[in-house]
C-alpha positions in Angstrom: 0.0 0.0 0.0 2.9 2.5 1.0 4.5 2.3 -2.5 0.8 3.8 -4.3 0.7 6.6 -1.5 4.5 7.9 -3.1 3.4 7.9 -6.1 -0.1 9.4 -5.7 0.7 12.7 -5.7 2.5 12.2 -9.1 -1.0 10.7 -10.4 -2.9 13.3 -8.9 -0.3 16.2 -11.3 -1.0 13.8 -14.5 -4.5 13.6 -13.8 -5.0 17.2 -13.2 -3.1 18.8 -16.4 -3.5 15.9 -18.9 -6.3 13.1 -18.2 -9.0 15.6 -16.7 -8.6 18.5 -19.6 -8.8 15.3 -22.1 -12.1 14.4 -20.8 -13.5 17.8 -20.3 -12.1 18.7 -23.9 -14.5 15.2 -25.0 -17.7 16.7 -22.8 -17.7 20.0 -24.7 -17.4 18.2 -28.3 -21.2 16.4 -27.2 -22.4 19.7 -26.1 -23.5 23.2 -27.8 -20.7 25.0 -25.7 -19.2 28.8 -26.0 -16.9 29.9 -23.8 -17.1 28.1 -20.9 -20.8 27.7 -20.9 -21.8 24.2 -22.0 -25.2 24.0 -23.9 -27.4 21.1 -24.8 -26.4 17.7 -25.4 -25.6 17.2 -29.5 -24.0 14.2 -29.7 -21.6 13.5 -32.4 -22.9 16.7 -34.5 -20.3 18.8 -34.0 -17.9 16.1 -35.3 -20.3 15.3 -38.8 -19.8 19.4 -38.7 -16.2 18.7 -39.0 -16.2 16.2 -41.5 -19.0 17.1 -43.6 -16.9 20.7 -44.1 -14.7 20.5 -47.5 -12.5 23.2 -45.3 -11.5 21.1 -42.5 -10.3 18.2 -45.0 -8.2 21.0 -46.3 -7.0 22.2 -43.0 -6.1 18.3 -42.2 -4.0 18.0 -45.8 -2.4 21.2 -45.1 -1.2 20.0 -42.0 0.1 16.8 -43.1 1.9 18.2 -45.9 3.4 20.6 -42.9 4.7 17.8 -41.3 5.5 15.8 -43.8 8.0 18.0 -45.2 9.1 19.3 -41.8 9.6 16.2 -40.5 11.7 15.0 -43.8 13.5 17.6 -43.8 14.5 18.2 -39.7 15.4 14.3 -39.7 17.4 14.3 -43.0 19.6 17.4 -42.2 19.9 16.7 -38.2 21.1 13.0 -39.5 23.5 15.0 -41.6 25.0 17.5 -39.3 25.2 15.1 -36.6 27.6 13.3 -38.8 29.4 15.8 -40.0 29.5 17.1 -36.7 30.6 13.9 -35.3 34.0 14.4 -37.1 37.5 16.1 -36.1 36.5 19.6 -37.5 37.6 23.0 -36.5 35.2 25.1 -34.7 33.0 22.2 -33.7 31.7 23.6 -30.0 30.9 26.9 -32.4 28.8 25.4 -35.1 27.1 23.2 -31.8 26.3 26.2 -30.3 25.2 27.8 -33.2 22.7 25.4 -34.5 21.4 25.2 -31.2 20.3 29.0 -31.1 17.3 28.4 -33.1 16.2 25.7 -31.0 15.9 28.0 -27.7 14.4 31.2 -29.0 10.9 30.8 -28.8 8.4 30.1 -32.0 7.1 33.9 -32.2 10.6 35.2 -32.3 11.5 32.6 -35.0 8.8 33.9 -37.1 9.5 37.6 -37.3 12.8 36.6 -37.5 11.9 35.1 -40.4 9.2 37.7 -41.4 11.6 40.3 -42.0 13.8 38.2 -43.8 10.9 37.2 -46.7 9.7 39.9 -46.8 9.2 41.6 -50.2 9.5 45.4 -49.6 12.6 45.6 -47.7 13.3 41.5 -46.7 17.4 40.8 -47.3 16.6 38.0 -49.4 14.3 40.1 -51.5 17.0 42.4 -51.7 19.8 40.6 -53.1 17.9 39.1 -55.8 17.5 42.3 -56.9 21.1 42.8 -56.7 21.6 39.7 -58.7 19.5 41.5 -61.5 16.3 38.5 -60.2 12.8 39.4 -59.7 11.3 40.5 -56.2 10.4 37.2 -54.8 7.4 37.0 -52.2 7.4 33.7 -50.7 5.0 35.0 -47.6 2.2 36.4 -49.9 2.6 33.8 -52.8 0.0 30.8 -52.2 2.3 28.7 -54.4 5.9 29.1 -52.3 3.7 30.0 -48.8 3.8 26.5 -47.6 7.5 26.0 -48.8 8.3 28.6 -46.8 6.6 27.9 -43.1 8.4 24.0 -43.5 11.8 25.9 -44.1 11.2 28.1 -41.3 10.2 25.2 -39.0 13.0 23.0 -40.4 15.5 26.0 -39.2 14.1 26.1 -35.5 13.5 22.3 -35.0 16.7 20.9 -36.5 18.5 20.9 -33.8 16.4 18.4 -31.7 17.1 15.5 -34.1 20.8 16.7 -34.6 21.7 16.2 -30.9 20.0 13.3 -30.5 21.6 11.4 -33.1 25.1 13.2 -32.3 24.6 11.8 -29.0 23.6 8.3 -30.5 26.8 8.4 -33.0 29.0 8.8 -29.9 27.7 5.6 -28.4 28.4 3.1 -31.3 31.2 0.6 -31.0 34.4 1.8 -32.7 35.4 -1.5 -33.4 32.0 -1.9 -35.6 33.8 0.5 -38.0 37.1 -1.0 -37.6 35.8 -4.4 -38.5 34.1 -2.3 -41.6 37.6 -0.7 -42.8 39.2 -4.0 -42.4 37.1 -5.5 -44.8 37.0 -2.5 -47.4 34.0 -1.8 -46.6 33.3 2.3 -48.6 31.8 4.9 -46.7 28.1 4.8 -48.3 27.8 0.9 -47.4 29.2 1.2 -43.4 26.1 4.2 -43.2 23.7 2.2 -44.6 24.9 -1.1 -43.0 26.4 -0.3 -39.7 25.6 3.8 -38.6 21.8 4.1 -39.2 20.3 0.8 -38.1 22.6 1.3 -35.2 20.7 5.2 -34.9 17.4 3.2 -36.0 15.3 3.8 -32.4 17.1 7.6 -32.1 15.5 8.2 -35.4 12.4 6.3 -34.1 12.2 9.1 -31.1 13.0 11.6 -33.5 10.5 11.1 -36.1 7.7 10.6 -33.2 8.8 13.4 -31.6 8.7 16.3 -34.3 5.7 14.9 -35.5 3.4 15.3 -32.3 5.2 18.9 -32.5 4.9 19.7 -35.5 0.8 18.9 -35.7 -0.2 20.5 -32.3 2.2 23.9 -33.7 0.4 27.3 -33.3 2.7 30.2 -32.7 5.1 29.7 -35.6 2.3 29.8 -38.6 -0.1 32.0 -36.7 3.1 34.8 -36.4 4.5 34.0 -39.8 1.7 33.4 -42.0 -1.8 33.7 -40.4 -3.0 30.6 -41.9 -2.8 32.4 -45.4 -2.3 33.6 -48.1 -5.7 32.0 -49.5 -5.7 29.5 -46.7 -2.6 27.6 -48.2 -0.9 27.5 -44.9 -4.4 27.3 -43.0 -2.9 23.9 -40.4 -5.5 22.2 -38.6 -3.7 23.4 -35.2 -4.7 26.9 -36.4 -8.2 26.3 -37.3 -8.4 25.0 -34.2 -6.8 28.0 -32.2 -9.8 30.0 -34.2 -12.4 28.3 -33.2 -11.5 28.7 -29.5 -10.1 32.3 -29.3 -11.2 34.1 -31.7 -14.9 33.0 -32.8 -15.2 31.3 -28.7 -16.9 28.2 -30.5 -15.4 25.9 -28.0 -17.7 23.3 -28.5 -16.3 23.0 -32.3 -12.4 23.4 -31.2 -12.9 20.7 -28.5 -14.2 18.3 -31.6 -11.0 19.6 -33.3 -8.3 18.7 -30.4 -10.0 15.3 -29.8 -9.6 14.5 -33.5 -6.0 15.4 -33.3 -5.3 13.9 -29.9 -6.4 10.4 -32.0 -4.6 10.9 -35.0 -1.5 11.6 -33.0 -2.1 8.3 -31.0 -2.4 6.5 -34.9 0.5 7.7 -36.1 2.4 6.8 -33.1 1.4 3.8 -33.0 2.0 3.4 -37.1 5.6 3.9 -36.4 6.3 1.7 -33.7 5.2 -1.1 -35.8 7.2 0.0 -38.4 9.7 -0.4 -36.1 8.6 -3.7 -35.0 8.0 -5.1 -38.5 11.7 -3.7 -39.9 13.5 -5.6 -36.5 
């Protein structure tokens, strides 16, 4: 009996700020709710709302091509820079420490960081393709290159997460793995394919589960940067969502919103943790 009284207070925390909001968030989806005044019982009609409108399938593809590509392209160049990094090379501690600065600052400063940067009046990059004799380029306020740019801009602050992970992973494979490997004249493409990543397969595992569940609850970095726009080509799911609550108080509607998401995060999960399974 003593051993559940320790850890009861711990339960009572979890309970408080994850289980209880998760069932009050579930309550409000059944009901006609706005602000925090719950209405009559709907049932399910909030959720046919959801799926009957053409906008929320759009919101939902928007937001996996968001993470999608974010997630490609964090786990890709983190893999990379962690090798690279992994190597005898001057100024390593500096580049560390560099690539490391995105990570900290928060999403909002990020984004007007970025912000001023695209932008098309006076934005740097706008600015020396103009020097280069290249047309003004608007990446913010173009619906084709808006999406393109939100990844990259995620991609820039989240990178670092997967980097030193996988540095930290590199570190703790056996030298004489890649000993064996030179030995045998083994080239430098076949010992990462063969012996480095399925050695890094369950950081890359944490990694990929990681930025995902990030990357689709992310509200701050698109709301800042883009606003959902332009012409809803950036509109995620995690924004329609941040709408619904605080800006049109239809709580009712967001809480159908965040359950849908909490389940589609708990797939997903689960998708690729038997794809781990199945490739062991």
């Amino acid at each position: 009996m003593f051993p559940y009284v320790l850890i009861l207070p711990a339960s009572a925390l979890v309970f408080a700020v994850a289980l209880y909001p998760m069932f009050y968030a579930f309550h409000l989806s059944l009901h006609e709710s706005a602000l925090m005044v719950t209405g009559e019982f709907v049932g399910f009609e909030n959720y046919w709302r959801l799926i009957s409108d053409p906008a929320s399938w759009w919101n939902m593809t928007a937001s996996l091509i968001f993470v999608a590509g974010s997630v490609f392209l964090a786990v890709g160049l983190g893999l990379a820079l962690a090798l690279l990094l992994n190597q005898r090379i001057a100024f390593r501690t500096t580049f560390r420490t560099g690539i490391l600065v995105p990570w900290v600052v928060s999403q909002v400063v990020a984004a007007m960081v970025w912000r001023w940067l695209l932008n098309a009046d006076y934005g740097p990059v706008s600015m020396a393709l103009l020097d280069l004799g290249l047309p003004r380029l608007d990446p913010l306020g173009d619906p084709r290159f808006a999406m393109a740019a939100l990844i990259l801009t995620n991609v820039w602050r989240s990178v670092a997460f997967p980097m030193i992970l996988l540095l930290a992973a590199l570190q703790g494979i056996p030298e004489n793995l890649y000993r064996a490997a030179r030995v045998d004249g083994v080239s430098w493409f076949t010992t990462l394919t063969r012996v480095t990543i399925p050695m890094l397969r369950p950081t890359l595992l944490v990694c990929v589960i990681v930025l995902t569940l990030s990357d689709f609850n992310i509200v701050a970095l698109p709301l800042v940067l883009t606003g959902g726009g332009p012409l809803d080509s950036t509109d995620l799911i995690s924004l329609r969502l941040y709408r619904e609550a605080f800006t049109y108080f239809n709580m009712d509607t967001a809480s159908a919103i965040a359950i849908i998401l909490f389940f589609v995060n708990v797939l997903l999960t689960f998708a690729y943790l038997a794809s781990m399974r199945g490739r062991r």
